[in-house]
C-alpha positions in Angstrom: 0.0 0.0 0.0 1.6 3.4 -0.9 -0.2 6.4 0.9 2.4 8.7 -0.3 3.7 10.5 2.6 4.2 14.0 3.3 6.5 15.3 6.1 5.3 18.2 8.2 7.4 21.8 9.0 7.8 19.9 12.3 8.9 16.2 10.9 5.6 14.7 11.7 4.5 12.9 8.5 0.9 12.7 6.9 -0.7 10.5 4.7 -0.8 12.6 1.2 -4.7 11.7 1.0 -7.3 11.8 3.2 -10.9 11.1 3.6 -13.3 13.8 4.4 -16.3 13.7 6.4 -18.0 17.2 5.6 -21.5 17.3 5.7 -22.0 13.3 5.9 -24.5 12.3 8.1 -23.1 10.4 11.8 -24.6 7.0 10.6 -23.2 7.4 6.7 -20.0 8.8 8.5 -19.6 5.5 9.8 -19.8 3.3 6.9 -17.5 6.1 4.8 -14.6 5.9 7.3 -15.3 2.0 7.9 -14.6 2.0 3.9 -12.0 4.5 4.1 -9.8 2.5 6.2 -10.7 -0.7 4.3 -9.3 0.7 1.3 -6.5 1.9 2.5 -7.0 5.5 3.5 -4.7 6.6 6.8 -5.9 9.7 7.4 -9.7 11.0 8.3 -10.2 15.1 8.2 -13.0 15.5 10.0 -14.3 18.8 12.6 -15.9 19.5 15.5 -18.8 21.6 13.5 -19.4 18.7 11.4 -21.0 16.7 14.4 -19.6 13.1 13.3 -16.3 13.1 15.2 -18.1 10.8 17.5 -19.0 8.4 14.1 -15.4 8.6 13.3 -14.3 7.9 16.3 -16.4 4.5 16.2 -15.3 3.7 12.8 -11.6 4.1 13.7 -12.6 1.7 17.0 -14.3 -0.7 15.1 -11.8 -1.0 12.0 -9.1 -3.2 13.8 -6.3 -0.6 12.4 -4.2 0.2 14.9 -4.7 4.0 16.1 -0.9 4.9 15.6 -1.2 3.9 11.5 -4.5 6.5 11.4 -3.6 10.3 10.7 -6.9 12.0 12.7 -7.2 15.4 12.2 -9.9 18.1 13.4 -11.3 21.4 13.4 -11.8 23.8 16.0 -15.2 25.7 15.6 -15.2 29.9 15.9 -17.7 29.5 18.7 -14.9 28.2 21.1 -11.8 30.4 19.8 -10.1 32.1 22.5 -7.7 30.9 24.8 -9.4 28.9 27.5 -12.5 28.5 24.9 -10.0 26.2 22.2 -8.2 24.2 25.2 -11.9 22.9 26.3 -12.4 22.4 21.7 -9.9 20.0 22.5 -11.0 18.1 25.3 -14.8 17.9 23.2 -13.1 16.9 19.9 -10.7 14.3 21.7 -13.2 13.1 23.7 -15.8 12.8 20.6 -12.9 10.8 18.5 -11.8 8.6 21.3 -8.5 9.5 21.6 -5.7 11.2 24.0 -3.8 12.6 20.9 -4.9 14.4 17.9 -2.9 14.4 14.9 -3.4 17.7 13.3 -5.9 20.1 14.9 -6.6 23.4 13.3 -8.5 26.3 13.7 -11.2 26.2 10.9 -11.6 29.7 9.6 -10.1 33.3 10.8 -12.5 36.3 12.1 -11.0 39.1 10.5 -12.9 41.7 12.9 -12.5 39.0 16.0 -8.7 38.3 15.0 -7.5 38.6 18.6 -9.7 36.0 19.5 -8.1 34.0 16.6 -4.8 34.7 18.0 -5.9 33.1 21.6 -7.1 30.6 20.1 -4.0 29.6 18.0 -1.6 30.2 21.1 -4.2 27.6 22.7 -2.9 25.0 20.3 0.6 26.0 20.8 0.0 24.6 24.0 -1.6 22.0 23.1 1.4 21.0 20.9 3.7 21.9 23.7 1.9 19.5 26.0 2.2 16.6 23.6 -2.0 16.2 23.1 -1.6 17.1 19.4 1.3 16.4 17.5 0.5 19.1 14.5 -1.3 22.5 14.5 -2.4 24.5 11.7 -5.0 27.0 10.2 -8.2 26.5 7.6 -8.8 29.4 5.2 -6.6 31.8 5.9 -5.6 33.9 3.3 -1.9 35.5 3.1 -2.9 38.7 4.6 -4.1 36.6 7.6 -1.2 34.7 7.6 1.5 37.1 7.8 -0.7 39.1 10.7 -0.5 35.5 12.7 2.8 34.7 11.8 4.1 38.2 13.5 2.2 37.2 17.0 2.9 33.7 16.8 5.8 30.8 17.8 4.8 28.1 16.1 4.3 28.6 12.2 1.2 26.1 11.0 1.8 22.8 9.7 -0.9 23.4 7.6 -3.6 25.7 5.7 -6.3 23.9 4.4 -8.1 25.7 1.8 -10.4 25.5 -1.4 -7.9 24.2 -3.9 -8.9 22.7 -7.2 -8.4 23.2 -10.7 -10.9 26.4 -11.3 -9.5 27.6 -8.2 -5.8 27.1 -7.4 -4.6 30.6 -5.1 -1.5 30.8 -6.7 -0.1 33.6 -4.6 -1.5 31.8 -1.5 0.1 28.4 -2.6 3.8 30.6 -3.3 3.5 32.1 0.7 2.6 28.7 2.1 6.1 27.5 -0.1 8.1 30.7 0.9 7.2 29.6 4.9 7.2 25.9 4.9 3.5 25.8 5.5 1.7 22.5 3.9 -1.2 23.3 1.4 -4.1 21.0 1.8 -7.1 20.8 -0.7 -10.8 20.6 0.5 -12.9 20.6 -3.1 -9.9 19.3 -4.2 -12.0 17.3 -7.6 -14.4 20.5 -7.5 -17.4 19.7 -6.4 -17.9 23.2 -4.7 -18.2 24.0 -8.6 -21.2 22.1 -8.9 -23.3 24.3 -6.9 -22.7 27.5 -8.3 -25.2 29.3 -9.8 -25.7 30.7 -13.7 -23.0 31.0 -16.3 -20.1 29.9 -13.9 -22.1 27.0 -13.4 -19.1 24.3 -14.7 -18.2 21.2 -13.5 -14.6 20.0 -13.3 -15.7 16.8 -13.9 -17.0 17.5 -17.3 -13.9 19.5 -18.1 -13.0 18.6 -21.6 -9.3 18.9 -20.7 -9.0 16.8 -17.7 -11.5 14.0 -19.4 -9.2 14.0 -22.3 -6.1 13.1 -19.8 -8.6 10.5 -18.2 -9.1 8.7 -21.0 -4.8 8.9 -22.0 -4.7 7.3 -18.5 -7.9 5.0 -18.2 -8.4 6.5 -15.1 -11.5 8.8 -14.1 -11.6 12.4 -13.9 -11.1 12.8 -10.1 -7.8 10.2 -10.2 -6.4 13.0 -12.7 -7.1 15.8 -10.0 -6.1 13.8 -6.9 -3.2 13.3 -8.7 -2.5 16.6 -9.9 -2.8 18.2 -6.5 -0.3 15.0 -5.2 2.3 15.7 -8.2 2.4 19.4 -7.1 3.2 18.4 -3.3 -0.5 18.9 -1.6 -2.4 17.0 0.6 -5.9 16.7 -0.5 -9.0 15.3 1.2 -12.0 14.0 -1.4 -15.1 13.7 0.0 -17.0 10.8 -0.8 -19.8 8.5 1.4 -20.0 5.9 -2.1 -17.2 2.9 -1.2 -17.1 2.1 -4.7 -15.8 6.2 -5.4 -13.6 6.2 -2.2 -11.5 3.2 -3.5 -11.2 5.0 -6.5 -9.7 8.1 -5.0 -6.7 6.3 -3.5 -6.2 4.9 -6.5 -3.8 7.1 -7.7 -0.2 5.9 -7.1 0.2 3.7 -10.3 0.5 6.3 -12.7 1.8 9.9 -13.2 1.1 12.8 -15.0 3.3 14.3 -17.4 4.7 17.9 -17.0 2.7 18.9 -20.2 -0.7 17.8 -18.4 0.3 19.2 -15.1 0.5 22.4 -17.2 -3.0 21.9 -18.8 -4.5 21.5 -15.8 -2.5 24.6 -14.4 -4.2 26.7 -17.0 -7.7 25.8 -16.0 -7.7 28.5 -13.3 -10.5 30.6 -13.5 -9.7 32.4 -9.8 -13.5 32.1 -9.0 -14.0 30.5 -5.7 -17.3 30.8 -5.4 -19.6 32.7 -2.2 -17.4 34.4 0.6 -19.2 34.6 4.1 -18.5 37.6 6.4 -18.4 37.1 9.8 -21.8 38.5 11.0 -23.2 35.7 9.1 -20.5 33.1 10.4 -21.3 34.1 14.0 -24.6 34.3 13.1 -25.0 30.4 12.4 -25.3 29.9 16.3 -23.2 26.7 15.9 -22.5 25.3 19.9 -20.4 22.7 19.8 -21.4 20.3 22.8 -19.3 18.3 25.3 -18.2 15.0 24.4 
């Protein structure tokens, strides 16, 4: 089994690909991460605001892999950032997943007009690293303004940013600062399907893209394997999304062939820079989201 390794700013190592778990249902949850493992998968992205760390957790019990071969990482939710708030995240999301130690454990958006309670909450999982109950920290949609604002008020540079990243939508200058500082860019949407749901003319699917179904079909492999491979070529991690066994076995599928550098080009040229809806704050704090006790 190759799961393609990456290795962290800190040495710690990740599985290249990972399963995600975004807006799956706890009892589909299940079965997906069940199926994950199955096939191979080593490393589950879930959050605390998805409400199926618990399902995870059980999957991850149940699968008879041991817990040091599973990457596990998690989101901390904006209605416990702060200091104190983000120590107790912890102590939920651990308690949820069934484990003393989480993997990765990232904030899962910045508040631009809240930023110091951003800050707290990212010196929180300093600590958190410092203490040895997670063994990699990072951020979730920042973009580089953001990041150079943390980086001056911080220790610890993130492990990781994970961000929309696919080919309609590839944040070139955000990818180049993440290089420049060692920080790991990870792909949620990583085949597109954030694309699917927009509205009027920009309605376009990646997986209809002429270009990446024509170096499919050079490859016998679907449209996704392409992407997933694409984003792996290019040194990110990526986490697909899919509750359909049959389509998660497919995504790890992707270590028996390679792209050339001519594709990776055609597929660079796809950007479009449209990322689709932005949501301010008001409406983010608006969403009332209470992450309960474990």
């Amino acid at each position: 089994m190759n799961t393609n390794m990456i290795t962290l700013n800190n040495g710690v190592t990740l599985p290249a690909i990972g399963l995600g778990v975004f807006q799956t249902p706890p009892d589909e949850t299940r079965t997906a991460v069940e199926a994950a493992l199955a096939a191979g998968y080593r490393h589950i992205d879930t959050a605390a605001s998805y409400f199926n760390e618990q399902q995870v957790g059980e999957a991850l019990a149940n699968s008879g892999v041991d817990r040091a071969e599973v990457f596990v990482e998690t989101k901390i939710w904006i209605s416990d950032y702060g200091y104190d708030q983000t120590l107790h995240g912890f102590d939920k999301s651990a308690g949820k997943l069934g484990v003393d130690q989480i993997d990765l454990l990232i904030l899962h958006q910045p508040l631009p007009t809240q930023f110091d309670q951003t800050l707290g909450s990212y010196r929180a999982l300093e600590k958190l690293l410092a203490d040895g109950k997670v063994r990699a920290i990072g951020v979730s949609n920042f973009t580089v303004e953001q990041l150079t604002t943390l980086l001056d008020a911080v220790e610890v540079v993130p492990a990781v940013n994970q961000v929309q990243l696919h080919p309609y939508f590839q944040q070139p200058d955000l990818q180049a600062f993440h290089t420049e500082h060692g920080i790991l860019t990870q792909a949620w949407s990583p085949i597109g399907g954030i694309t699917f749901y927009m509205d009027g003319a920009d309605q376009r699917s990646t997986l209809e893209d002429p270009t990446i179904t024509r170096i499919a079909a050079a490859h016998s492999k679907s449209p996704a394997q392409v992407m997933l491979r694409w984003h792996l070529q290019e040194g990110r991690s990526a986490i697909p999304k899919s509750t359909k066994p049959h389509r998660i076995a497919e995504n790890i599928d992707i270590f028996d062939f390679e792209l050339s550098p001519d594709e990776l080009h055609a597929i660079d040229a796809l950007d479009t820079s449209n990322g689709g809806p932005q949501y301010p704050d008001e409406l983010l704090l608006s969403f009332g989201i209470v992450i309960p006790d474990a």
